[in-house]
N, C-alpha and C positions, 0 to 999 in steps of 0.2 A: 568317604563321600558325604555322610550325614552333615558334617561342617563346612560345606561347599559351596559357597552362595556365587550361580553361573550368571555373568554377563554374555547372551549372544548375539553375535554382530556379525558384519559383512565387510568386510576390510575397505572397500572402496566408500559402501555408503555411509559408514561410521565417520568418516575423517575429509569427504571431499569438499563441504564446505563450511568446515571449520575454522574461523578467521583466526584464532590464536596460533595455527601453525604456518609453517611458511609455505606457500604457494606451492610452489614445487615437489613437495613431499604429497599435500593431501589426497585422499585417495590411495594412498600405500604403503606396503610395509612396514616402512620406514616411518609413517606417521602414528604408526602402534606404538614405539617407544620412545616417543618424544616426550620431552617434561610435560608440555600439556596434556597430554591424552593420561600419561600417569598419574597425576593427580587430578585429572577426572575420574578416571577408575579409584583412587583411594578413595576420593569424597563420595562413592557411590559405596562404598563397603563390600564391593565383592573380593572375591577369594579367586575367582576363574574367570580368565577370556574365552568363550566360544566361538571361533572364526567357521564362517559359513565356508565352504568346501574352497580352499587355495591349491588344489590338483590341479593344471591344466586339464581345461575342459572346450567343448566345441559347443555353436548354437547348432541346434537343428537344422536341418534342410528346411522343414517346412515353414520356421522362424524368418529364414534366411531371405525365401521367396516372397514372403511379406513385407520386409527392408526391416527387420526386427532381429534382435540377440535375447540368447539367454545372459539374463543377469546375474541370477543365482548362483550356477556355475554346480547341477546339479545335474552334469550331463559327461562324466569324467571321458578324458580323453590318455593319457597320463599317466596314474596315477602316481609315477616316482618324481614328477616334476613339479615346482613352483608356479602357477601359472604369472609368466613374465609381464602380464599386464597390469600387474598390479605392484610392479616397481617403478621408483623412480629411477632407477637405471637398470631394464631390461636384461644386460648384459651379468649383472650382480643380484638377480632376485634371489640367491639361495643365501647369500649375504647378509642381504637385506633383510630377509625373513630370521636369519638367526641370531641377526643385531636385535630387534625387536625382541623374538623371545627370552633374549638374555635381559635387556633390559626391564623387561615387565615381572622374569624371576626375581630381581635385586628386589622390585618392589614389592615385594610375597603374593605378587599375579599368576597363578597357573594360566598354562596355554594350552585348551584343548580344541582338538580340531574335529568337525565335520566331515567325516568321509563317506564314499560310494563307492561299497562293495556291492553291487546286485546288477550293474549295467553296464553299459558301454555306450558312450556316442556314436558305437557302427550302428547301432539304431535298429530296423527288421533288416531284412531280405533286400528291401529296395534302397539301403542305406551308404555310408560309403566304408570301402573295407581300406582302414585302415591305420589297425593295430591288431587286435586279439585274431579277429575273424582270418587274416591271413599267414596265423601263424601257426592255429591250431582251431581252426571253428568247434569242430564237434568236440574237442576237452575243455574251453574255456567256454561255453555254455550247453545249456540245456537246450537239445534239438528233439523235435517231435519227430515221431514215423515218416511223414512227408518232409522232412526237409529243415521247416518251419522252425522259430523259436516259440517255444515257451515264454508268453507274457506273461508273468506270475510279477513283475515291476509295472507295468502300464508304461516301459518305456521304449516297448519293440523287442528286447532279448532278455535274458537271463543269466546270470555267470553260474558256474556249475561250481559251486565252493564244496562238491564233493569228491570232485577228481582231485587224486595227491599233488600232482603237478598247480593244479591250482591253487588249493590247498598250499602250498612253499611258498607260490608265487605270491599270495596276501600276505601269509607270514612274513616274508623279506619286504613286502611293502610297509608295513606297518613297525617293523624292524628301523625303516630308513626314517621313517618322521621321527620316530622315538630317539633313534642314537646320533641320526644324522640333524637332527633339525629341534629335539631337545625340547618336544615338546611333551606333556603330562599324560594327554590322555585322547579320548576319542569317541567321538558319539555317532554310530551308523543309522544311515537311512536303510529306512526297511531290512531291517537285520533279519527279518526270519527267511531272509536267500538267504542268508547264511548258516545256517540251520536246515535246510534242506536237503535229504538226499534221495530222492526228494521228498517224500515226508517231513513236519520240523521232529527234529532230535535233539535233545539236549546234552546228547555225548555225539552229534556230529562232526565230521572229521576238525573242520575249521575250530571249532570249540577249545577241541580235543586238545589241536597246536597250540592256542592261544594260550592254554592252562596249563601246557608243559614249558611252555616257552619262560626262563626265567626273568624274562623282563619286560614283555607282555602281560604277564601275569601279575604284578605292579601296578600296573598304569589304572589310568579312571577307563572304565569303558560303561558306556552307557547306550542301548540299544532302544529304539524305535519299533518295538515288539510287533511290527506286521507289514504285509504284503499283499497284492491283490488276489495270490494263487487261492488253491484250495487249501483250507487249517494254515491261511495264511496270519490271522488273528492270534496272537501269541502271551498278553500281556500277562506277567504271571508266571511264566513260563520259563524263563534264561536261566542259563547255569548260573549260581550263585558269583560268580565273578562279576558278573551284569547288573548293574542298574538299568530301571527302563522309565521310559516315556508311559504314564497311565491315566488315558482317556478319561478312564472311568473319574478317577480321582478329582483330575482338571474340570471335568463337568458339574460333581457333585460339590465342588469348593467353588466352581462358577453361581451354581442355583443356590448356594448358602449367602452367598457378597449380596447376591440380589434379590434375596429375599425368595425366592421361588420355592417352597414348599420341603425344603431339607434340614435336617436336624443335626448339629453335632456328632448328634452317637449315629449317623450313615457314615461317616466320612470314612470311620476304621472299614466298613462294609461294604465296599463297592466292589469289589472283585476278592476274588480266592486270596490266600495272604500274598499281599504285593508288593511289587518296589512300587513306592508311592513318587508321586510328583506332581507338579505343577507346569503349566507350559517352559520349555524349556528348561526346564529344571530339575530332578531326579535325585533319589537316596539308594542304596544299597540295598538290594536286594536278601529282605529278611524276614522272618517267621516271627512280624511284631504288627502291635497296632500304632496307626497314625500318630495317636496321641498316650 
């Protein structure tokens, strides 16, 4: 991870008005591994594509009643599918998607992806049920005494990454991008739902799979070390498998660019021994300094 210099992007807004590609494509999949986007990516020197979350996913209701979409696509509806709007033929987005990553591998491009393990677009209570919630509400998240879900996301519910059945069910997901779709690695939002049981745990069950799992355990994973629960603040924290996102670091490399009163020797000091990083960026998780 240390030699991994991340490109992250958003498949549609990276390439929709790109005039060196041909019409038809920009905006998708398919326009990830065209010659031009490849030797854009060479001429930048990086080493990885980070694609912003290509799960099908749903806008909000309350997006929706405004005449508004989610753009981001941080609202998983999915998670084992393509979301087919960002092909140029619908009917081929798994295709599509695995032409690109093939051709971005020839050019020594890792392809990692953005995913949401902590949510669902069934959203609260007053959402619409229709995936997890009507298959197994109270295994596939975290329900309170009343009923209620646990916001510990700020997104309405919570996935329970601590029941085994769940627990499989991310592993076999994370299984299908890897073997089925061939890409490198993975960077979770708000990963300390994953790590919840609810407390965060660093031998918690999901962890656990991941690091027995022979080919999960492989891959780049790089985690978003927090949430809005309680000891939801994690950075520092992941099992050694994990690289993370560190606030501290990114602030204190911010106030040093701009002169703002920090010194060098803060930089290795910002939190307990860290995975250090930059926005969007991240190194492997070790028991060293910065520099």
């Amino acid at each position: 991870m240390g030699e991994t210099v991340i490109y992250e992007a958003h498949v549609k807004g990276l390439t929709l008005l790109n005039p060196q590609l041909p019409e038809a494509i920009r905006g998708t999949y398919k326009a990830l591994g065209h010659p031009a986007m490849i030797a854009y990516f060479k001429s930048l020197g990086i080493s990885a594509l980070e694609l912003l979350p290509v799960a099908q996913f749903a806008s909000e209701p309350r997006l929706q009643r405004m005449g508004l979409s989610n753009y981001w696509g941080y609202n998983p509806l999915a998670w084992f599918a393509l979301d087919p709007r960002y092909a140029s033929d619908p009917d081929r987005a798994l295709d599509e998607f695995r032409d690109a990553v093939k051709a971005l591998h020839a050019a020594g491009i890792e392809v990692i992806l953005d995913i949401v393990l902590n949510h669902s677009a069934e959203i609260d209570l007053e959402g619409p049920t229709v995936s997890l919630r009507g298959i197994d509400n109270r295994s596939y998240y975290w329900v309170r005494e009343d009923g209620d879900y646990h916001n510990w996301t700020g997104c309405g519910n919570t996935l329970n990454l601590s029941h085994p059945g769940v627990v499989e069910w991310a592993r076999q997901c994370l299984r299908f991008w890897v073997d089925e779709c061939h890409v490198d690695g993975f960077r979770f939002d708000l990963a300390s739902v994953m790590g919840r049981t609810p407390e965060f745990r660093q031998d918690a069950p999901l962890f656990e799979a991941i690091r027995r799992d022979s080919v999960l355990s492989q891959v780049k994973l790089i985690a978003e070390p927090w949430d809005i629960g309680p000891g939801g603040y994690q950075v520092g924290n992941f099992p050694p498998l994990f690289a993370e996102w560190n606030d501290h670091f990114r602030d204190s490399a911010r106030r040093f660019w701009l002169q703002q009163n920090v010194s060098l020797g803060d930089l290795p000091n910002v939190s307990r021994p860290p995975a250090i990083s930059l926005p969007a960026m991240a190194s492997r998780h070790r028991r060293r300094s910065t520099w």
